[in-house]
Phi, psi and omega in degrees: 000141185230103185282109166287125151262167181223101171304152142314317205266352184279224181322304197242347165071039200278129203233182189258311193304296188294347166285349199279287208284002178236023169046082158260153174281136183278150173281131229315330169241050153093183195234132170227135161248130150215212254284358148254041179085355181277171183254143157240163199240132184231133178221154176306314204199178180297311193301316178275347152284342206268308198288311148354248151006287174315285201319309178293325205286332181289295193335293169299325132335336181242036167272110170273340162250118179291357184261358216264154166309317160333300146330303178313284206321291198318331193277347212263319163294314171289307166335299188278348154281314143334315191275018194276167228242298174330302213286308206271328166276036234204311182272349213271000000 
């Protein structure tokens, strides 16, 4: 199993509520919050974070305001799974 977090603290200030209210897609085993508002991304494997990513990056491409909080999220995500250490020796 393969954990991603998403601080609370980056950009877009992404919390499990606001990943919830901005109807973003969860992964394929799902989203966990915790107990300090960050989100983690739970994946099988790299490969299934990698196809992930992809997936939001069309999402966020076919978003026309690039300032909405949604956007934010979606960069703040795709970000922290490319830059995860796993993605990147993986990606190697």
């Amino acid at each position: 199993m393969l954990l991603i977090n998403i601080s609370a603290n980056s950009s877009s200030n992404l919390n499990f509520s606001s990943f919830e209210e901005f109807g973003l897609p969860a992964p394929p085993n799902g989203v966990e919050a915790e107990i300090n508002n960050d989100v983690i991304l739970k994946f099988d494997d790299e490969e299934q974070a990698i196809i992930y990513a992809a997936q939001l990056e069309n999402l966020s491409n076919d978003l026309h305001d690039k300032q909405s909080p949604q956007y934010i999220a979606l960069s703040d995500i795709i970000m922290a799974i490319r830059n995860d250490d796993f993605i990147q020796s993986y990606e190697r």
